[in-house]
C-alpha positions as CSV (number, residue, x, y, z in Angstrom):
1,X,33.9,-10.0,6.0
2,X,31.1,-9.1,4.0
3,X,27.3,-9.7,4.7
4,X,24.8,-10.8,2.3
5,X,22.6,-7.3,2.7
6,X,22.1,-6.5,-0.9
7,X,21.7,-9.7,-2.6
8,X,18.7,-10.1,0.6
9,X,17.2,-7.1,-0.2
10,X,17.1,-7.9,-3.8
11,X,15.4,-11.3,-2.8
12,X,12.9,-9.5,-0.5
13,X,12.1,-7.0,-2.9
14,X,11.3,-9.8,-5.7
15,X,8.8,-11.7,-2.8
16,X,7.4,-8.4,-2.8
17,X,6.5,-7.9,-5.9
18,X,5.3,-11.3,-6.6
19,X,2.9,-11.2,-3.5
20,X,1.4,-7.6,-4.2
21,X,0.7,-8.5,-8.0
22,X,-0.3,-12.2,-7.2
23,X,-3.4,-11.7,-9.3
24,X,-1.9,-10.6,-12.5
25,X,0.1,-13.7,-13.4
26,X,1.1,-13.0,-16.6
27,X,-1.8,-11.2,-18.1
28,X,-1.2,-8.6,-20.9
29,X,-3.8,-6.0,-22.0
30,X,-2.7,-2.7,-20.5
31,X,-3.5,-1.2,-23.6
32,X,-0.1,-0.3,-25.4
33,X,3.3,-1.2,-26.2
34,X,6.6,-0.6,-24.0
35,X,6.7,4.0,-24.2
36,X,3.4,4.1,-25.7
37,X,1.1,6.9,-23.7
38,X,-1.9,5.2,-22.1
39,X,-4.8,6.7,-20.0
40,X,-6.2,4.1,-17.2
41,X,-8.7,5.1,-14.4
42,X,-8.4,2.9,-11.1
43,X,-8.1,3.5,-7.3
44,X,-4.4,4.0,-5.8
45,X,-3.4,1.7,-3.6
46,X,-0.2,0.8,-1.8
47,X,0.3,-2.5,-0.6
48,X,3.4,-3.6,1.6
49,X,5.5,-2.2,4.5
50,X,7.7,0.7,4.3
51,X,10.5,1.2,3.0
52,X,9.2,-1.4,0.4
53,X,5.5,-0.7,0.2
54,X,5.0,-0.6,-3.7
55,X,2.6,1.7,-5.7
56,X,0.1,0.5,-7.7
57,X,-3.2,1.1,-9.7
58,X,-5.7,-0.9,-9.5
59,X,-7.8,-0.4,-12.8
60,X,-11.8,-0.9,-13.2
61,X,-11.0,-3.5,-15.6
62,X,-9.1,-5.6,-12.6
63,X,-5.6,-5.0,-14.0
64,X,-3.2,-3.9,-11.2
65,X,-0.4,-2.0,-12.5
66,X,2.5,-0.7,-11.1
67,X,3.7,2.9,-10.8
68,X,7.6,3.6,-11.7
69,X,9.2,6.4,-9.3
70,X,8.3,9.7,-10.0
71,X,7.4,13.5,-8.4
72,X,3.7,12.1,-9.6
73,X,4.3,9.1,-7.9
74,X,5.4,10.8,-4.7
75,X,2.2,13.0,-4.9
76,X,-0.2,9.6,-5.6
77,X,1.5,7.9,-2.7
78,X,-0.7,10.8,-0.9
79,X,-4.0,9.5,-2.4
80,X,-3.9,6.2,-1.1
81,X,-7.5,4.7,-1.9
82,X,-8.4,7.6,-3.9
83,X,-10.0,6.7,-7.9
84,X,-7.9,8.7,-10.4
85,X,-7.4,9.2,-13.8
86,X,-3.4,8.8,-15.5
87,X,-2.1,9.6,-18.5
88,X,1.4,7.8,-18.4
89,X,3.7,5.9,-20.8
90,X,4.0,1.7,-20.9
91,X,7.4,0.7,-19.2
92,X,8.4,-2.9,-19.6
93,X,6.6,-5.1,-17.7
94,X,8.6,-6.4,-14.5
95,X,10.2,-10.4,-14.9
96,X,6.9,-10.4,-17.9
97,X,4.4,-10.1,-15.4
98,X,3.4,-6.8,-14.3
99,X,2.6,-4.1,-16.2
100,X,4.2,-0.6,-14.9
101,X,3.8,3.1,-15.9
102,X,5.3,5.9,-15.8
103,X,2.6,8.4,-15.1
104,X,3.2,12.2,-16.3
105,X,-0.3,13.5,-15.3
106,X,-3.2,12.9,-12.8
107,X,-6.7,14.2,-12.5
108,X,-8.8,12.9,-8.9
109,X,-12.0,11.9,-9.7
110,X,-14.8,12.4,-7.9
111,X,-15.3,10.8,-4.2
112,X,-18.0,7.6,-3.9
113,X,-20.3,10.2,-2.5
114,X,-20.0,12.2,-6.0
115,X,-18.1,15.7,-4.8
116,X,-15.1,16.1,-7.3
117,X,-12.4,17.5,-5.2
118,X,-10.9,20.3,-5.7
119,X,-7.0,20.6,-6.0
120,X,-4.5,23.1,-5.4
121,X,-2.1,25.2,-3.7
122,X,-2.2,26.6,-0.3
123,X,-2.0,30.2,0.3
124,X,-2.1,32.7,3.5
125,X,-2.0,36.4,3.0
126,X,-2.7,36.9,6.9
127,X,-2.8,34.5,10.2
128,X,-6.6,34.3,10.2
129,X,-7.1,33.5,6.4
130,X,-6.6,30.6,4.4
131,X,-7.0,30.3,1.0
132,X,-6.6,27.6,-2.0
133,X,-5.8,28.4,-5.4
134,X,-6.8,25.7,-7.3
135,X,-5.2,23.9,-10.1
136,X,-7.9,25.9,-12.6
137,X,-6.5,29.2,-11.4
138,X,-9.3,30.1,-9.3
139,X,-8.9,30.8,-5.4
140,X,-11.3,30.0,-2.6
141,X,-11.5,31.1,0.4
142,X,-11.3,28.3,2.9
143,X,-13.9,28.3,5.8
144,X,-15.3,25.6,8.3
145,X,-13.8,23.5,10.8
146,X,-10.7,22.8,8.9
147,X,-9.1,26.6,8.6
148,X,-7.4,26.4,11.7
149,X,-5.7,23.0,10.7
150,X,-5.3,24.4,6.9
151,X,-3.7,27.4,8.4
152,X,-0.3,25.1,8.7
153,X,0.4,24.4,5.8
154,X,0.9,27.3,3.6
155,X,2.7,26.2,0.1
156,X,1.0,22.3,0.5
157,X,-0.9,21.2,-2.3
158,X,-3.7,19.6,-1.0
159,X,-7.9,18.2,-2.6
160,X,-10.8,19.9,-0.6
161,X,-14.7,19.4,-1.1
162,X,-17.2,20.6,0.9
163,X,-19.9,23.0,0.4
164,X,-19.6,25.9,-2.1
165,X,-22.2,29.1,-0.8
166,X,-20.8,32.0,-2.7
167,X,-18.1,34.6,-4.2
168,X,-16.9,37.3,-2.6
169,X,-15.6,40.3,-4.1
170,X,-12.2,41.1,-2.4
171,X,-11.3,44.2,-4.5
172,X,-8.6,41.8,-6.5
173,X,-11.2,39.8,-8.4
174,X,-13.7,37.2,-7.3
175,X,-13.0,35.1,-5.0
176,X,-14.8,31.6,-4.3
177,X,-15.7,30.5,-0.6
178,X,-15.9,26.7,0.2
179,X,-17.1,25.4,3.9
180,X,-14.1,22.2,3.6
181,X,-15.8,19.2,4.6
182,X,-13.1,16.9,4.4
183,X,-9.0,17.2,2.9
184,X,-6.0,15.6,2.1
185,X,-2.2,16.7,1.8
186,X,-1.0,15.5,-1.9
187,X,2.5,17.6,-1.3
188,X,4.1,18.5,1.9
189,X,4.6,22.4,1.6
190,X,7.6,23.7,-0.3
């Protein structure tokens, strides 16, 4: 005897979606057609329980759209809250409702209190160092309260701020120092 699983989960998924985008009822105006590239700037947010919770964006102009599965997508489930800026291409909307993307690039902007983190991967040469090397190329040093916890996750990419005193010359090249004041894991290490 067979149960009724799928077809429930189907349903469920559908009361979902029509709860978490209750306030885009048909509205249009995500600024291009179905595959056309689009850059929008909003604040992540996932609404719903796991395994269902659904990724979306929730614009400045009030439009909340949804994100399509994705690496990205995996890595902006980890900046929950966070204001960002996509560049990703217009899916069709889901059951003429919701607008969705497919995002193919991200950039954090910076936090309420102004600091634009910093983002990248990170690195440990030796059990009492920590370092970051950042999206730009650049690596810093990672001091402050934070090493020890940073120390962990070698090969995580991860967004830092905090404050930036000086360079130091390591005999390899320049090498930036940053006192983290606060972090978050984007990507669990490889």
């Amino acid at each position: 005897m067979k149960t009724g699983f799928a077809p429930a989960v189907a349903c469920l998924s559908l009361v979902i979606v029509s709860v978490a985008l209750g306030g885009c009822g048909g509205t249009k105006g995500h600024g291009g057609s179905t595959g056309e590239t689009v850059n929008v700037e909003g604040k992540v947010s996932l609404r719903g329980s796991l395994p269902f919770a659904l990724l979306l964006l929730e614009a400045k102009d009030g439009m909340i759209y949804m994100i399509d599965t994705s690496p990205i997508a995996d890595e902006l489930k980890h900046l929950n809250e966070m204001v960002v800026r996509v560049t990703a291409k217009v899916l069709p909307e889901v059951k003429g409702d919701a607008p969705a993307l497919s995002v193919v690039a991200y950039e954090l902007l910076p936090l309420p209190t102004g600091e634009r983190p910093l983002v990248g991967v990170v690195v440990s040469d030796s059990p009492d160092q920590v370092a970051m090397r950042a999206e730009d190329g650049a690596t810093w040093l990672i001091e402050g309260e934070f090493k020890p916890v940073l120390l962990g996750f070698a090969g995580a990419k991860i967004w830092i701020v905090g404050d930036r005193p000086y360079a130091v010359n390591t005999g390899r090249g320049d090498v930036r120092s940053i006192n983290v004041t606060q972090y978050g894991i984007i990507r669990e290490p490889r």
